[in-house]
N, C-alpha and C positions, 0 to 999 in steps of 0.2 A: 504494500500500500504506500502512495507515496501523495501527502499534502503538499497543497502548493504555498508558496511563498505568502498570500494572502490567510490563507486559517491559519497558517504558522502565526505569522504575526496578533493575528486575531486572539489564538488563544494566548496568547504569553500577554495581550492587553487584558483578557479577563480574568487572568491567573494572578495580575499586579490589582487590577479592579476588587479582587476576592478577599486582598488582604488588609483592603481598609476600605470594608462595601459602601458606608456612609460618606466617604470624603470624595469630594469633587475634584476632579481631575482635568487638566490639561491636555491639550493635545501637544501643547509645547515639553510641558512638563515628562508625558510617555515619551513624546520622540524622544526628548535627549535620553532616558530614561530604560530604553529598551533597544536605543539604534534601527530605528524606524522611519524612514522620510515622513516629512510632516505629509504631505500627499496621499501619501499612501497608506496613512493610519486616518486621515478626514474618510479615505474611500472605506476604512476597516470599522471605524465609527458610525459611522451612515449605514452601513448595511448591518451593523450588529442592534443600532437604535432600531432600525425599521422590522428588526425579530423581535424585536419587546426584550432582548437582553441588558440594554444600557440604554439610560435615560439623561438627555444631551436637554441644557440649559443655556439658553441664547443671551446674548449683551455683558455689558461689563460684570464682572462677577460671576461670567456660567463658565458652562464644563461639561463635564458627562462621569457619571455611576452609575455603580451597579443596580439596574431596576427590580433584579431575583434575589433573591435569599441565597448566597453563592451555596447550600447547602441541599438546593432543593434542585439545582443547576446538574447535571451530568457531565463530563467531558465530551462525553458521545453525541449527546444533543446539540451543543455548538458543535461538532465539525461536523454533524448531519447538515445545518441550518448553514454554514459557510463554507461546506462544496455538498451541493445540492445533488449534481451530478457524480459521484465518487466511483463514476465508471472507468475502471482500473484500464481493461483494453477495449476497444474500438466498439465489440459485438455488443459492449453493454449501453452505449449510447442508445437514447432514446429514439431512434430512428433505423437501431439495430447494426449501423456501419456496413462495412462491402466488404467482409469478409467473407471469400468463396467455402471457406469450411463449416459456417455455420449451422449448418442441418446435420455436422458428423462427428460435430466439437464435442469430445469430453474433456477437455478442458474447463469448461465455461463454467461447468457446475463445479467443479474445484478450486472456481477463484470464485465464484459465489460463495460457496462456502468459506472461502478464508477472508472474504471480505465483511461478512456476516459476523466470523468472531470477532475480527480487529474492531468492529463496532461495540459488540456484547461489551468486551474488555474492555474499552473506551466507557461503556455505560455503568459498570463497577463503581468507576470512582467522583467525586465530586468537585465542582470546580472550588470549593469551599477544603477540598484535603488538598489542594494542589495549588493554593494559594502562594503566591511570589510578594514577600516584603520588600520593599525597598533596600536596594544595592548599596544606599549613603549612610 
C-alpha cells in the first residue's frame, strides 16, 4: 500500500491536531512545524474541514482544530476520507482500467484482501493514541 504525499501530510496534521484538540492552530504555525509548504497544507486543511474532521476559523485570531474527539477519530477513517480512491493497481479504479487480464486475474483478490487488512489495522488504533506533541 502506498499513501500519497497528501494523506501523508494530512495525517501527521491530525496527529499534531490530536495532541492539543482545543488549541487553534496555524497554518503558519504547522508548516514551519511539520515541513509542509504552506500550499499545500491550505489544500490539506480544506479538504480535511470539508470531512467535518477540522474546524477552520476565519479573520484575525482564527485557525483550525480539531472538530472530533481525536478518541472517537480512527486512523483508518482519515486515510479512507483523504484517498478516497486507494486503488493500489489500475483494475481497481472505478472504471475498472484496461487491463487485458482482468477476467483471469487472481491476483486482484489478493491485493483486495491485503488492502482490506492495511485498512482493518489502520482502524485498530486512534488518532487520539497516535497523537504528535510539539517538536519545541
Amino acid at each position: 500500500m502506498h499513501l500519497t504525499t497528501f494523506t501523508d501530510y494530512g495525517m501527521r496534521t491530525m496527529m499534531r491536531l490530536a495532541a492539543a484538540p482545543d488549541r487553534l492552530f496555524t497554518i503558519e504555525e504547522i508548516s514551519a512545524e511539520l515541513g509542509v509548504s504552506r500550499n499545500h497544507l491550505t489544500k490539506i486543511i480544506h479538504n480535511l474541514a470539508k470531512g467535518g474532521y477540522i474546524r477552520t476559523l476565519r479573520g484575525k485570531g482564527g485557525g483550525f482544530r480539531l472538530a472530533k474527539d481525536p478518541a472517537q477519530v480512527t486512523l483508518g477513517e482519515i486515510v479512507r476520507w483523504l484517498e478516497p480512491d486507494t486503488g493500489i493497481v489500475e483494475c481497481f479504479r472505478k472504471d475498472g482500467g484496461t487491463c487485458t487480464l482482468s477476467s483471469q486475474c487472481r491476483f486482484k483478490g489478493r491485493l483486495l484482501a491485503a488492502n482490506r487488512a492495511f485498512l482493518h489495522e489502520l482502524d485498530q488504533a486512534t488518532l487520539k493514541e497516535c497523537a504528535i506533541p510539539a517538536h519545541f
